[in-house]
Backbone as CSV, one residue per row, in Angstrom:
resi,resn,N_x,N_y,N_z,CA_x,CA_y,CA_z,C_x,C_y,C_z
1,UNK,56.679,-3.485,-12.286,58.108,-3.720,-12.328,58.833,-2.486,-11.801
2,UNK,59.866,-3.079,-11.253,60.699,-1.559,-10.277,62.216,-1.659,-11.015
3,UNK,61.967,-1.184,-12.657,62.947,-0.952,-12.738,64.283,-0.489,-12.521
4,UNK,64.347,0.323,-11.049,65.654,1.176,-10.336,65.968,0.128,-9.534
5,UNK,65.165,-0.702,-9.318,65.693,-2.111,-8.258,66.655,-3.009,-8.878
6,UNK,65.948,-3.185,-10.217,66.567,-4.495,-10.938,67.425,-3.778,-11.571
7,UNK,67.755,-2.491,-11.748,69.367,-2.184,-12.423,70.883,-2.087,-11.150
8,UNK,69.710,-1.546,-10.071,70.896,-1.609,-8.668,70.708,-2.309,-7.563
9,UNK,69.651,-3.053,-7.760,69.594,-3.738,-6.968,70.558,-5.683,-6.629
10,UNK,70.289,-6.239,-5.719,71.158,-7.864,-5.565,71.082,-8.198,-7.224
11,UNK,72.187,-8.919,-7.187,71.418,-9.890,-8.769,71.135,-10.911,-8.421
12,UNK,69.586,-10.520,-9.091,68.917,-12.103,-8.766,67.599,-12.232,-9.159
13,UNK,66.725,-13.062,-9.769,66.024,-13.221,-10.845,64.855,-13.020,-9.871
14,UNK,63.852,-11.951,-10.276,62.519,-11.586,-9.557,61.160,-12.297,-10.040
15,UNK,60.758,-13.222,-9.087,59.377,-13.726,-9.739,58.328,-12.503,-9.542
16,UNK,57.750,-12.302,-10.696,57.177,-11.334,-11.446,55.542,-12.053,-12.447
17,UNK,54.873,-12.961,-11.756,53.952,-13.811,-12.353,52.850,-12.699,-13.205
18,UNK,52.679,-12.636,-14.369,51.747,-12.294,-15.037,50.321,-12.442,-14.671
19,UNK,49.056,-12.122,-14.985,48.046,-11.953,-14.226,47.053,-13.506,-15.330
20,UNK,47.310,-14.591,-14.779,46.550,-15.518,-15.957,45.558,-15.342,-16.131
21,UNK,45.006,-14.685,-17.776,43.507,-14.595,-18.285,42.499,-16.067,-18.859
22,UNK,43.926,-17.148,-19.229,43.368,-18.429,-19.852,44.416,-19.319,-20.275
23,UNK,44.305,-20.579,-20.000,45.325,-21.783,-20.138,44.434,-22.615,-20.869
24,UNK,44.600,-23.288,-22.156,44.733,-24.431,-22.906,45.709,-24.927,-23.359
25,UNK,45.651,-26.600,-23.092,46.580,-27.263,-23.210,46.311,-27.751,-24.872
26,UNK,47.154,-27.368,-25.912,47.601,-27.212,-27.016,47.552,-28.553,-27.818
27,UNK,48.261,-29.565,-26.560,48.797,-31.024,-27.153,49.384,-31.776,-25.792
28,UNK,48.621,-32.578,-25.941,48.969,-33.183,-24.657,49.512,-34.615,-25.160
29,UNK,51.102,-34.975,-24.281,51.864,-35.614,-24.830,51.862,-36.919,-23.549
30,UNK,52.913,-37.692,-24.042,53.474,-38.746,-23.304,54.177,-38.230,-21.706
31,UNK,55.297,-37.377,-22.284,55.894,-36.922,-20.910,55.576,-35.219,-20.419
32,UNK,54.926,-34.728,-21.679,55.261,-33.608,-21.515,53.706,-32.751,-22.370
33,UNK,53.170,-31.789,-21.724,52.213,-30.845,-22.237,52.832,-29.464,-23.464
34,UNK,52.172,-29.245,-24.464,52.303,-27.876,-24.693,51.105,-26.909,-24.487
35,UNK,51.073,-25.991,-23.764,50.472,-25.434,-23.116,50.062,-23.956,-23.922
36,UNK,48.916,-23.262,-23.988,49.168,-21.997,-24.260,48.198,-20.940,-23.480
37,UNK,49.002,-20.075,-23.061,48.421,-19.296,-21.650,48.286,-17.225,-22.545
38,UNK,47.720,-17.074,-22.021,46.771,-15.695,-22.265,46.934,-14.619,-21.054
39,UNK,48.183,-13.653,-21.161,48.259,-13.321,-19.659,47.760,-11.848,-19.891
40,UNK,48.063,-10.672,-19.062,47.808,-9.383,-18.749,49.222,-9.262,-19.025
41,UNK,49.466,-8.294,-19.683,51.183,-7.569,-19.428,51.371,-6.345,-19.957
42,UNK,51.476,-5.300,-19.016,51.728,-4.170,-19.371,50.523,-4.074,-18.839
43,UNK,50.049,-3.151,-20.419,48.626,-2.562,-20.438,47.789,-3.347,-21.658
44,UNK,48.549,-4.134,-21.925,47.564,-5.099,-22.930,47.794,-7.155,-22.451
45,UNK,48.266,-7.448,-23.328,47.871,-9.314,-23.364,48.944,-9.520,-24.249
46,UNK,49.779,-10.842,-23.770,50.783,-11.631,-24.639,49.539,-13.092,-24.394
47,UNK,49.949,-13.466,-25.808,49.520,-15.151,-26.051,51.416,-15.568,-26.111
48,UNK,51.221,-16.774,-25.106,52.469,-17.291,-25.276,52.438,-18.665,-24.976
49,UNK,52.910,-19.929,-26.082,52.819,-21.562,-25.853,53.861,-21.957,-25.706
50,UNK,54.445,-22.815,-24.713,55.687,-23.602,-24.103,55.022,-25.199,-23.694
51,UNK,56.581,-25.707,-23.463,56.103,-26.941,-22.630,55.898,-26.939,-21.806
52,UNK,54.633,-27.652,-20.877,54.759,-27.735,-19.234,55.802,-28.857,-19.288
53,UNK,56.262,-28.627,-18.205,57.582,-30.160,-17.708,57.076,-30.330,-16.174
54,UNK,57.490,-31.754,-15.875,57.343,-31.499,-14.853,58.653,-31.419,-13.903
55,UNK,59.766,-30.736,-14.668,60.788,-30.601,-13.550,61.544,-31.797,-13.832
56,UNK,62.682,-31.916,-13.243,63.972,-32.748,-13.378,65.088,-32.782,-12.527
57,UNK,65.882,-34.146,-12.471,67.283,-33.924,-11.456,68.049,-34.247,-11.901
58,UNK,69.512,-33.983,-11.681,70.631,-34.590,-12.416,71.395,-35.196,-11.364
59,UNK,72.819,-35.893,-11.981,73.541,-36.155,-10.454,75.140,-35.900,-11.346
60,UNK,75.822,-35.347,-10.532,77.449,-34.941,-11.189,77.997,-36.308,-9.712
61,UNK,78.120,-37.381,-10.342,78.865,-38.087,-9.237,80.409,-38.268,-10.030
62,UNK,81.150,-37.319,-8.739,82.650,-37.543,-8.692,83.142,-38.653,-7.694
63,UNK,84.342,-39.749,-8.221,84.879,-40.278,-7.333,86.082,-40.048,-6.816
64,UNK,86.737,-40.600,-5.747,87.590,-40.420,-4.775,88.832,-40.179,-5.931
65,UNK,88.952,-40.211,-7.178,90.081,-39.748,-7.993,89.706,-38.844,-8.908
66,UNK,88.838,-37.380,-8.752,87.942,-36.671,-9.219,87.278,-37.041,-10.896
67,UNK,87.226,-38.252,-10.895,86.585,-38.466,-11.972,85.306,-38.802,-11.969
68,UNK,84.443,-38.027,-12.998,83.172,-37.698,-13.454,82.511,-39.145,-13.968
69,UNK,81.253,-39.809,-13.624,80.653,-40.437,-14.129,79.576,-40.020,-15.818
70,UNK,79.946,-40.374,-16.342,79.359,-40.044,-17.351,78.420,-41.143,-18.566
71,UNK,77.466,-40.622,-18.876,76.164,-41.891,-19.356,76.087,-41.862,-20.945
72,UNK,76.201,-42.507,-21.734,76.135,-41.886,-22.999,74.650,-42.672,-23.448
73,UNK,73.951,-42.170,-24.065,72.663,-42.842,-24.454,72.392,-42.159,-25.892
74,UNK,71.119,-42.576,-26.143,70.653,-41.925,-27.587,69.441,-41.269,-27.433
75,UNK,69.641,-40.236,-27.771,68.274,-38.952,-27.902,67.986,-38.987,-28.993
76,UNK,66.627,-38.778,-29.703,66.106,-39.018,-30.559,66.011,-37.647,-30.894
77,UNK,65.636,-36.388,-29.952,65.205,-34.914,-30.870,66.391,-34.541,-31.685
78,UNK,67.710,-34.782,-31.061,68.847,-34.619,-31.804,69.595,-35.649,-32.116
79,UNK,69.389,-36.951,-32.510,69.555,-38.203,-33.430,71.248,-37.772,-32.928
80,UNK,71.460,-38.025,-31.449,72.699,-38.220,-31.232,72.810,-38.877,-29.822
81,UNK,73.911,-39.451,-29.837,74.656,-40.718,-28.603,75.349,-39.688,-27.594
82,UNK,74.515,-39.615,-27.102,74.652,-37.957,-26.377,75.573,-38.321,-25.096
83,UNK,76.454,-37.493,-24.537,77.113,-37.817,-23.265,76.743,-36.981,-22.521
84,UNK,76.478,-37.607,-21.237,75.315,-37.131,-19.983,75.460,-37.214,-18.577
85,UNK,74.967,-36.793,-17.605,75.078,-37.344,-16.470,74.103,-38.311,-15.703
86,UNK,73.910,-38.642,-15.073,72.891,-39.584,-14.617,71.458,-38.377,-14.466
87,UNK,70.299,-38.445,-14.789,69.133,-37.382,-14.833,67.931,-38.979,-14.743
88,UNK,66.544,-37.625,-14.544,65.068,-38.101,-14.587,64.433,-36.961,-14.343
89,UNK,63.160,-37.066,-14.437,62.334,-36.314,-14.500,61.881,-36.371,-12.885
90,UNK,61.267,-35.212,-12.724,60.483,-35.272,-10.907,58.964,-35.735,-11.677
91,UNK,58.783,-36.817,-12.026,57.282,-37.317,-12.151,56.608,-38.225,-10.836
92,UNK,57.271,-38.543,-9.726,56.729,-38.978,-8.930,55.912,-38.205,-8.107
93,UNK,54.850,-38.039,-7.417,54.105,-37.391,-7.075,54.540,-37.092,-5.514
94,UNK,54.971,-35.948,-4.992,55.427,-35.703,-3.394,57.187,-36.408,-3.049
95,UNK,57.849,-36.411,-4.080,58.986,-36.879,-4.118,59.996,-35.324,-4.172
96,UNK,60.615,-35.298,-3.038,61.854,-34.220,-3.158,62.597,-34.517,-4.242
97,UNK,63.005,-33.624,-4.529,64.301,-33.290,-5.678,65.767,-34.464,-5.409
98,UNK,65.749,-33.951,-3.915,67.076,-35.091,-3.521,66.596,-36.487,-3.739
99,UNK,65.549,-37.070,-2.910,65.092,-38.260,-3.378,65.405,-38.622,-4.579
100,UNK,64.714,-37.656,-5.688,65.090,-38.289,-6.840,66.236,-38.383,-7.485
101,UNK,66.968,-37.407,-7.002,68.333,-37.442,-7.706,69.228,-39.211,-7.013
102,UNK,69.082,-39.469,-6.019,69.455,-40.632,-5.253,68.978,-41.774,-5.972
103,UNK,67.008,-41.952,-6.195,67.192,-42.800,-7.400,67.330,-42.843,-8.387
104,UNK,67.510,-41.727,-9.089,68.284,-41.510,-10.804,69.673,-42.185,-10.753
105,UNK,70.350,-42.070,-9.882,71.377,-42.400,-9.637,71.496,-43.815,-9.258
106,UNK,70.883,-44.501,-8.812,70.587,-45.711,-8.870,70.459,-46.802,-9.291
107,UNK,69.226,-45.915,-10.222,68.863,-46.477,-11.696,69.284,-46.288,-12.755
108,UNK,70.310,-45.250,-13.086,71.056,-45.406,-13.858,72.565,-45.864,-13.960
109,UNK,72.862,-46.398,-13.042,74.234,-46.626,-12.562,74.585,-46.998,-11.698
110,UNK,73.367,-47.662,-10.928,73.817,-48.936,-10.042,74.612,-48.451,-8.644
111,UNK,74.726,-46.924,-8.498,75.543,-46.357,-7.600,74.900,-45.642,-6.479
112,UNK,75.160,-44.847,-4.881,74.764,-44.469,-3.625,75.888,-43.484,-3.470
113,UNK,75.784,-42.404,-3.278,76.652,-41.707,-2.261,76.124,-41.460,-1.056
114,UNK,76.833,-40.705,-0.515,77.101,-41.021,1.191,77.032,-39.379,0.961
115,UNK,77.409,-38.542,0.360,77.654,-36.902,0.393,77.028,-36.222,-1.007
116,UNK,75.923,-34.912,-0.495,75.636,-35.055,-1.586,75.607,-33.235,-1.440
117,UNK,75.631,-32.344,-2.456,75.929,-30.941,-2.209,74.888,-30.550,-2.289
118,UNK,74.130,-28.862,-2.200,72.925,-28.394,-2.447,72.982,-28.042,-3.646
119,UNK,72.021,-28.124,-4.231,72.010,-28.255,-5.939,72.250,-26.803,-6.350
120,UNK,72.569,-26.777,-7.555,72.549,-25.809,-8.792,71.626,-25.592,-9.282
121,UNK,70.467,-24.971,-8.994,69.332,-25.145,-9.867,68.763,-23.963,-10.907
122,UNK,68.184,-24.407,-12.171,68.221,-23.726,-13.153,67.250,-23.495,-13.849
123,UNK,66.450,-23.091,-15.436,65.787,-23.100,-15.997,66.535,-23.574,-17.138
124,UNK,66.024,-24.513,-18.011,66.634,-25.217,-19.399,66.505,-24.006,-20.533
125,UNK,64.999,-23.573,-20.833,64.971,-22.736,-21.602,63.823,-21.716,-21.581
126,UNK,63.720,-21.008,-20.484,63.010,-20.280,-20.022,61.895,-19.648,-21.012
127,UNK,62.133,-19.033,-22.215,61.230,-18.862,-23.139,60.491,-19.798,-23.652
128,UNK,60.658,-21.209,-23.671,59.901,-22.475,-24.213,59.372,-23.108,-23.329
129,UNK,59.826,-23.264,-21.884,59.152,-24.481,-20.864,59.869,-23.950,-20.014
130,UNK,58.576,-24.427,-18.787,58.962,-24.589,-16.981,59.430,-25.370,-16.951
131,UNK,60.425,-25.786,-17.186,61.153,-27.272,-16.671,62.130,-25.933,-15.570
132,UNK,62.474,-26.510,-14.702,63.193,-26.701,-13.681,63.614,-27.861,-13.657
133,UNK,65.511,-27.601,-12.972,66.390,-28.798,-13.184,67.484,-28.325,-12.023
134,UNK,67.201,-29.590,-11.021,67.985,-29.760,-9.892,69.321,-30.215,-9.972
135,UNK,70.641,-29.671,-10.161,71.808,-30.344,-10.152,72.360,-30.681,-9.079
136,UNK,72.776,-31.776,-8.425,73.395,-32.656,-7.558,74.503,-32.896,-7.830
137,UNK,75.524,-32.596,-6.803,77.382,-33.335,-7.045,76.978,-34.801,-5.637
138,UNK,77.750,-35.504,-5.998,77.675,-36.519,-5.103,78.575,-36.926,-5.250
139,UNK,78.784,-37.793,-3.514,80.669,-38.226,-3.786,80.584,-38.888,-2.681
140,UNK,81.762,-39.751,-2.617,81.794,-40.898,-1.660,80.705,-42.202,-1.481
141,UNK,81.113,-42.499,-3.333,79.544,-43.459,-4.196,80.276,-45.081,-3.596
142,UNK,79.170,-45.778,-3.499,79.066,-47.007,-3.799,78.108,-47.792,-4.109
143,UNK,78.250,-48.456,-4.797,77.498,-49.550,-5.779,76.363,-50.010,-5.052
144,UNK,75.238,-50.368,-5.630,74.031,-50.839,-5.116,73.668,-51.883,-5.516
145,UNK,72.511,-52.163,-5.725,71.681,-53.395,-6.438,71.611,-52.986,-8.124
146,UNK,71.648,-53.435,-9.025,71.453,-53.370,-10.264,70.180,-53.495,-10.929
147,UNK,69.913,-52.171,-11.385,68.698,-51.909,-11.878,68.625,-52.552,-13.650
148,UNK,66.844,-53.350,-13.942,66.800,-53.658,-15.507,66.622,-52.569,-15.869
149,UNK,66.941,-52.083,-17.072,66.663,-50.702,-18.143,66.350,-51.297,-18.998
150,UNK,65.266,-49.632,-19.836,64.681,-50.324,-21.100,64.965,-49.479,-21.903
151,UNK,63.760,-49.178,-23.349,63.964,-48.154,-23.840,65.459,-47.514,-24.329
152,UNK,65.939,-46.325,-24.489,66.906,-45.988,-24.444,68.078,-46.286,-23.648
153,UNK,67.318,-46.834,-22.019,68.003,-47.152,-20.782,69.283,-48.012,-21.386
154,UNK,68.291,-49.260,-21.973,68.981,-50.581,-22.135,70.550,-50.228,-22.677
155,UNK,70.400,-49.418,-23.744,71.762,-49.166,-24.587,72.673,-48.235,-23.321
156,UNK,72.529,-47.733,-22.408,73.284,-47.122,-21.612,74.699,-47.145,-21.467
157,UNK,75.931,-46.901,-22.129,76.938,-46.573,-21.672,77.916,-45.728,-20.823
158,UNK,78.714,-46.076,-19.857,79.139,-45.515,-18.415,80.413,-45.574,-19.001
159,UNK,80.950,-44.289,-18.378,82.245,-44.374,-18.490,82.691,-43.451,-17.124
160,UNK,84.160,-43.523,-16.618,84.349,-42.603,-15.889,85.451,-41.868,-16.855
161,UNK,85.626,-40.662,-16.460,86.228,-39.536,-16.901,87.178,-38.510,-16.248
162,UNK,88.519,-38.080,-16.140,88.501,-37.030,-15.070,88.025,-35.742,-15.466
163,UNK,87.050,-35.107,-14.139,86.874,-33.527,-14.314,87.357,-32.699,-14.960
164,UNK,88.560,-32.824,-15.537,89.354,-31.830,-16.164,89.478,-31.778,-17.496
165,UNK,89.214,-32.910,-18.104,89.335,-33.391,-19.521,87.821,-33.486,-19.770
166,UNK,86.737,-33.776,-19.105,85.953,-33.148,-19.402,85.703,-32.071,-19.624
167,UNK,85.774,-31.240,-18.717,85.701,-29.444,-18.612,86.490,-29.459,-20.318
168,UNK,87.758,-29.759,-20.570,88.185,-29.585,-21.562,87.589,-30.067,-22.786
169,UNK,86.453,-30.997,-22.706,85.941,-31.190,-23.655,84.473,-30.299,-23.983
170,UNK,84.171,-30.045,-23.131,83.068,-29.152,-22.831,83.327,-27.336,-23.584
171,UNK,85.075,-27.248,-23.428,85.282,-25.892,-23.934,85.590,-25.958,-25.350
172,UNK,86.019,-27.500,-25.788,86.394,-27.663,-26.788,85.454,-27.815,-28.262
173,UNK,83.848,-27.611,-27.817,82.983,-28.105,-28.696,82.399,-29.358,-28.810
174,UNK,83.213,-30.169,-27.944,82.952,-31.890,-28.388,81.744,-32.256,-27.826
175,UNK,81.451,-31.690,-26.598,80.474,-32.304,-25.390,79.258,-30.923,-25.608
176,UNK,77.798,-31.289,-25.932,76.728,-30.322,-25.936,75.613,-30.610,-24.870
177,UNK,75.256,-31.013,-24.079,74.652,-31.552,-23.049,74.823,-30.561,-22.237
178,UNK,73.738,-29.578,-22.457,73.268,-28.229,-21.254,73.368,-28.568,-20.221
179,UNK,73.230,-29.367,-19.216,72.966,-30.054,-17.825,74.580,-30.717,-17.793
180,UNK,75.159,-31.145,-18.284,75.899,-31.879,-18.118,77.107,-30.792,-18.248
181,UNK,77.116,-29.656,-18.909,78.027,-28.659,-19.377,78.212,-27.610,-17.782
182,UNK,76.636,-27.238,-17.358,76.255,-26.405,-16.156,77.040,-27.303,-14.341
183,UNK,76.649,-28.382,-14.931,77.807,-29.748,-13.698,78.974,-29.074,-14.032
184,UNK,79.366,-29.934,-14.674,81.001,-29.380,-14.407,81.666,-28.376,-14.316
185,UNK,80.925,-27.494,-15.690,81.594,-26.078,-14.938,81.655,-25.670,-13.531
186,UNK,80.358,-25.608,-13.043,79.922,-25.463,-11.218,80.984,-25.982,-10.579
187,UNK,81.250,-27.896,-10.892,82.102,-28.170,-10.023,83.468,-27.695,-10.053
188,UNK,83.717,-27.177,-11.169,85.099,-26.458,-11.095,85.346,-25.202,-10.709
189,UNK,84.016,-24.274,-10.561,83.973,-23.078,-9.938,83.846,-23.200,-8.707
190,UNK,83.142,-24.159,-7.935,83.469,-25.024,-6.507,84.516,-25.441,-5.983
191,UNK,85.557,-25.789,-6.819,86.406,-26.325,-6.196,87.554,-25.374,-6.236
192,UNK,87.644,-24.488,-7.227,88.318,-22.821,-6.914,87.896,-22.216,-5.918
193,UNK,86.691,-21.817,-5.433,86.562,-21.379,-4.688,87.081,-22.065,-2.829
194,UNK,86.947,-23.061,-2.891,87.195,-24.004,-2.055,88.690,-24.048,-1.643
195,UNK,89.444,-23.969,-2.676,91.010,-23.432,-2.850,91.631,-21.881,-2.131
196,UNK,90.712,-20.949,-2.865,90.967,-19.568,-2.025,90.662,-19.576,-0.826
């Protein structure tokens, strides 16, 4: 590590991969692995267990009256009717990020844009899991073929929203949806900037 770099140097997050001594998979799940890996660091060894993920996309679709599409469904880890943006997982095998964000969007909402921005992309919770998560704005949507949903799908509620009263709900405590919080803010730091 070059610590005189990373205090004056660009800001910007340095991949820095540990030297892997051993990987067992802990618990192997439905969507998701917990993993526990055995690295070199320093001059000795961290044991450290997270989730593998396999990655994810979201979609922030604004329409022609800047209002936010928004999904409300039910999550079970936090036994709440969570408000969301259209998302999936990258589980298809050789499928770009955009691809999927196009059919997340699809399939959850029956919708196509025509314009779509270069994503926001992030880590959910870097100390617990590799998930990587592609954020997408899209705009200039129209309606597609109508997808069946199941599972959680089925209960799916859509609403549109404007950007602003979201954002305001987002500062206000009401709205907790990490992905959905990182959208809008972006798009409103986008569209300031876009202004100057």
């Amino acid at each position: 590590m070059d610590r005189e770099a990373l205090e004056r140097g660009a800001l910007a997050d340095q991949p820095d991969p540990a030297e892997l001594l051993e990987r067992e998979t802990v618990f192997e799940g439905k969507v998701w692995d917990v993993v526990r890996d055995r690295v070199r660091f320093g001059d000795g060894e961290l044991v450290r267990e997270y989730v593998r993920h396999t990655g994810a996309v979201a979609v922030l679709a604004i329409d022609e009256d800047d209002r936010v599409l928004l999904i409300n469904q039910y999550r079970q880890p936090i036994g709440t009717r969570d408000w969301e943006i259209p998302a999936g997982l990258l589980d298809m095998e050789g499928e770009e990020p955009l691809e999927a964000a196009k059919r997340e969007l699809a399939e959850e909402a029956d919708l196509q844009a025509a314009e779509w921005s270069d994503p926001i992309t992030f880590t959910s919770s870097p100390g617990g899991s590799d998930e990587v998560l592609h954020v997408y704005e899209a705009r200039d949507l129209s309606a597609t073929a109508t997808f069946d949903r199941i599972d959680e799908e089925a209960e799916i509620v859509l609403r549109w929203a404007p950007l602003d009263e979201v954002v305001d709900a987002v500062l206000d405590g009401r709205l907790h949806n990490a992905i959905l919080m990182i959208a809008v803010l972006s798009a409103v730091a986008r569209r300031g900037r876009a202004r100057s």
